[in-house]
N, C-alpha and C positions, 0 to 999 in steps of 0.2 A: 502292329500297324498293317493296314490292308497292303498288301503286295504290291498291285495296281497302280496303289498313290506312288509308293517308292519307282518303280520304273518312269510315271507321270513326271513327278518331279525330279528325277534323274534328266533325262531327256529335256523338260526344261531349261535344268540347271544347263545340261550341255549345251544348247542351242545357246544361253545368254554367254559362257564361253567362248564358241564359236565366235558369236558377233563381236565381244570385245577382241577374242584376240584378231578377228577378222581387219577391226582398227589398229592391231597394232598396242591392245590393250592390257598389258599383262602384269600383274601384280610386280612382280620383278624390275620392269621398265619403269623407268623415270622420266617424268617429264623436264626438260631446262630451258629455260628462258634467260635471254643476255638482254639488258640496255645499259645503254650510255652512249662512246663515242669513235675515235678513230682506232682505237685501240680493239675494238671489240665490235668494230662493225664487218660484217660480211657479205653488203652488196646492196643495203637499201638504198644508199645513194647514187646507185646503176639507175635508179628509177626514179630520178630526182634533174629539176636544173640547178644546179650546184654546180661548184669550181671545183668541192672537196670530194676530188674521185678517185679510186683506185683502178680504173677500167681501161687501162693500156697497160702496153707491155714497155719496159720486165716485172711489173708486178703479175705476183704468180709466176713466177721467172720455173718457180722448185714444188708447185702446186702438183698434186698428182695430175692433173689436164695440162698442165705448164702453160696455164691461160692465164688472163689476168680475171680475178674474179671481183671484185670491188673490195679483196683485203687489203688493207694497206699493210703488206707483208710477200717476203717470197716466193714465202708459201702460208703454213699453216697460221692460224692465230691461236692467242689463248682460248677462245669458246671452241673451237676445235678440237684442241689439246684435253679441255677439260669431258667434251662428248666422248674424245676417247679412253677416257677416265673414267667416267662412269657408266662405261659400254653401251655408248647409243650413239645412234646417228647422226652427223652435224647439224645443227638448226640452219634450216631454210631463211633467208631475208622474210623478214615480213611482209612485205611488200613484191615479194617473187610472185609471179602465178603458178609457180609450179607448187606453191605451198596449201594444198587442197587436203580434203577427203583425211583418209587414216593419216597422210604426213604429218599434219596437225596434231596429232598426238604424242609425238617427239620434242614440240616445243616450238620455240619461233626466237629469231633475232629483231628484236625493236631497235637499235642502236642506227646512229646516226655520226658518223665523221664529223666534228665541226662544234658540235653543242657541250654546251656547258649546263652548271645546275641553271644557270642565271641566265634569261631569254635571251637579254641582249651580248651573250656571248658568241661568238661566230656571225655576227651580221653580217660582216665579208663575204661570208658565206652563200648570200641569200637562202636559196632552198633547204633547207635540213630539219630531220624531224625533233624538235627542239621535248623537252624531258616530259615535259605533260601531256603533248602528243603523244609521245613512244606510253604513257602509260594508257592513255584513252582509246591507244590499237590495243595491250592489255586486254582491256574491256570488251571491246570489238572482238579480238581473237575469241575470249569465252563463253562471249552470245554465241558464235561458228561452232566453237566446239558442244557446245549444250544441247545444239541441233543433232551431231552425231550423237552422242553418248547420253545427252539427258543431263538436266541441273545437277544433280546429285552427284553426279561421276566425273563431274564435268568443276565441281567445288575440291572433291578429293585428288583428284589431277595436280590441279594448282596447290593445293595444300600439301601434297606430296614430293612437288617438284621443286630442285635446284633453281638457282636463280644467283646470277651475277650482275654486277651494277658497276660501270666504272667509269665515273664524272669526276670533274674536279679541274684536270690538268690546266683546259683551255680556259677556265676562269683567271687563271692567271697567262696565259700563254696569248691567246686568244682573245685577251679584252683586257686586266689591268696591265700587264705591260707589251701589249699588242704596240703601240704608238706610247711616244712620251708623252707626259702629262694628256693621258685617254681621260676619256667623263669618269669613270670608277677611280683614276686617280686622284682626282681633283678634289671626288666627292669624297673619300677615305685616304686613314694613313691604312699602310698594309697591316697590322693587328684588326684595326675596326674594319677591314675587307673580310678578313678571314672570318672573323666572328659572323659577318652578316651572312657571308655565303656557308659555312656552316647550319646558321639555323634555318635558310633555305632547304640544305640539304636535309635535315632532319622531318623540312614537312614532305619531303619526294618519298624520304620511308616510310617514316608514317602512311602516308596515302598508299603505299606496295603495301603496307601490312594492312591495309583496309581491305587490296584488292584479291586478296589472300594466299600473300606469300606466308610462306612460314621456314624458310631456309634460305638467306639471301649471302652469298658474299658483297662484300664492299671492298672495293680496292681502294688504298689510299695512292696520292699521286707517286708517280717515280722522280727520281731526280731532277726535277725539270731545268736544271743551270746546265744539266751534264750532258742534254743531247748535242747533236751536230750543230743544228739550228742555233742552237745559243753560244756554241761554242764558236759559229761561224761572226756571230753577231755582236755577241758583249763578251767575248773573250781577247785579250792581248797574248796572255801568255799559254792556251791549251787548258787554262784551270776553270773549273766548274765554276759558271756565273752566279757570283754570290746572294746577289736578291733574288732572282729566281730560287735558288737554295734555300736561301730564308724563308719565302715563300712555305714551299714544301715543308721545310720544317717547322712554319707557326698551323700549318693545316693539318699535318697527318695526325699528330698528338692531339685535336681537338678532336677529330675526325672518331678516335676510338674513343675519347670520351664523351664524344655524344653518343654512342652505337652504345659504350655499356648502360648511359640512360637510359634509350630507350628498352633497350632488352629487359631494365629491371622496372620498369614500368607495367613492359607486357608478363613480365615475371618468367618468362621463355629468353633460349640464346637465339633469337631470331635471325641476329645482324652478326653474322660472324666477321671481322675485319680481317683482310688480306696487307702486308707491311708491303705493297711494290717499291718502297725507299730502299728498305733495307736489300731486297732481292736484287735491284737492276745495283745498287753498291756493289754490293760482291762481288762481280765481275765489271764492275767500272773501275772500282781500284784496283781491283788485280786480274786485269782479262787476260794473261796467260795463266792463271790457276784454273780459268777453265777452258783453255782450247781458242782462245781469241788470241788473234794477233791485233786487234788495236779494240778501245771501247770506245774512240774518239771520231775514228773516220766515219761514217757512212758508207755502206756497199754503195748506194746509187746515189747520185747528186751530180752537184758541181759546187765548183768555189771552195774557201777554205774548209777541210774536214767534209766534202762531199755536203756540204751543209746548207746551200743555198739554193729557194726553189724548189718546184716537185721531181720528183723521178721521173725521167721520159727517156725516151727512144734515144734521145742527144746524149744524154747524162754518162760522164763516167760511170761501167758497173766492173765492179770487182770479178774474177772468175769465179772464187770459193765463196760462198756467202756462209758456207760454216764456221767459218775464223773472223767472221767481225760481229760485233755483239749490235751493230746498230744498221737495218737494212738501208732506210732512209735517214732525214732530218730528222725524224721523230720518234721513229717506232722501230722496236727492236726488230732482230731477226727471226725466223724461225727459231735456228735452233736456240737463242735468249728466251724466246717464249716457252722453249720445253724447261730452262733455267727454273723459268718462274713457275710455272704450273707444276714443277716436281717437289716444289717448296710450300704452293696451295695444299699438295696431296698430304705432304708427308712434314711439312717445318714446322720446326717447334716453336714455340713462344715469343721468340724473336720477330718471327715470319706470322703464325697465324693466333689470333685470341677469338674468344676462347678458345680454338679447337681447328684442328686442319683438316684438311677435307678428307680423310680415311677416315678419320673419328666419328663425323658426319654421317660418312657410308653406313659404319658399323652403327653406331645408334641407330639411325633411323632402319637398318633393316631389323633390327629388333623391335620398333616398336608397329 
């Protein structure tokens, strides 16, 4: 081969290195995208008129800025936890301005406080980016990205990239037993609720696997009888509210059998399920096996079990927020979040199907 060429295309080849990694673009780097809800949002609704916000303090009470940043959490959240997991940087709100340029190639957070699979979940809410939206900024995001990198680079991104999804909770929290006798009760017994928001849920994958996910986790809901909020509200005696539990348990078991449908449809493990039941258990029934002194109270609130109302300024806060498994009404603490996400990385069978998120790692950097 002429000499010539070989240096020619040496120096090409460099310069197209240069520019990727100039974005931030490097074989090794993965891109992650999170949607869904309050669980998993980290500031879009800073940018929103919504009621459901995390932007005062003490939230972020334990944040590395010890600001409030719109997690609803002390500090970190599980998309955080999981960035630090697969050694990259935390996703930007989608909706940040600071989310520009090379940032963009770390991934982006859609997720929205307040939404469920089902529109009319969070109406309370007013403003929030309800599932279809967060998937049609998706879209938006990869036209932006296309512009940097080019279609091409810009399809292998996404198809290369983690992806987290976690809806559900407030379809029940948040709208069939929002109020008694709500319109979704009226209209369904709770089996025929599940079932329908289930196959909801199934066209929201569908449509990610359209938009070219190909590695998605799915969290199934956590204990939703067993937060503060419900203990505050339909508990008499401290015990996990039982339809709310039912709930969760006629949901999660559909939840992975519709995920193994569709995976065998696409004939790929696309939809890997995450068990959040079984995770926030194990330290709800026994939170001193792991360092909690209660799974019941709330760090911040008011009323019985810190449970009533949002976290503010007025709220009782606890000092340690390492010793309670639940920051607010609803959402665990930091360190429950590293509970769960060490059980995403590394739990067996119990915790993750097919496969937990190391397995994930290792495969796909093989292929």
């Amino acid at each position: 081969m002429d000499s010539s060429f070989g240096v020619v295309s040496s120096i090409v080849l460099g310069a197209l290195v240069i520019t990727l990694s100039s974005f931030g673009f490097q074989a090794e780097a993965r891109a992650f995208f999170v949607f869904g809800d309050s669980l998993v949002d980290n500031g879009n609704n800073n940018y929103l008129a919504t009621t459901a916000r995390a932007d005062n303090y003490p939230y972020g009470i334990d944040y590395p800025t010890h600001r409030p940043t719109g997690r609803f959490s002390n500090g970190l959240n599980i998309p955080d936890l999981i960035s630090e997991a697969i050694g990259s940087e935390p996703t930007l709100p989608y909706l940040s301005p600071e989310l520009t340029g090379e940032g963009l190639l770390v991934g982006a957070n859609f997720a929205s406080a307040g939404i469920g699979v089902l529109n009319d979940t969070g109406i309370q809410f007013l403003n929030i980016i309800r599932i279809y939206k967060q998937l049609e900024y998706f879209q938006q995001y990869q036209t932006r990205v296309s512009a940097l990198i080019g279609a091409e680079q810009t399809e292998r991104l996404v198809n290369e990239a983690l992806i987290l999804i976690t809806l559900g909770g407030n379809d029940f929290v948040n709208n069939y037993y929002l109020v008694p006798f709500s319109a979704r009760s009226r209209q369904y017994s709770l089996p025929d609720y599940v079932v329908y928001v289930i196959s909801e849920y199934q066209k929201v994958l569908a449509r990610l696997y359209e938009l070219g996910a190909r590695r998605v986790l799915v969290t199934g809901t956590g204990p939703l009888g067993c937060v503060p909020a419900e203990l505050a509200m339909r508990s008499p005696n401290g015990q996990c509210a039982v339809e709310l539990q039912r709930a969760a348990g006629l949901f999660n078991p559909q939840l992975v059998q519709m995920i193994n449908r569709l995976n065998s449809d696409i004939g790929s493990d696309v939809f890997v399920a995450a068990n959040a039941f079984e995770m926030h258990m194990d330290f709800i029934s026994n939170p001193q096996a792991y360092g909690f002194v209660t799974s019941k109270v709330a760090c911040c609130g008011q009323g019985p079990y810190n449970g009533l109302g949002l976290c503010t300024i007025a709220s009782n806060l606890c000092p340690n927020r390492d010793i309670y498994a639940f920051w607010d009404a609803f959402h665990p603490s930091e360190r429950a979040n590293r509970i769960i996400v060490r059980n995403i990385l590394e739990g067996d069978s119990k915790y993750m199907h097919p496969m937990n998120l190391s397995t994930i790692m290792a495969l796909d950097s093989r292929t």
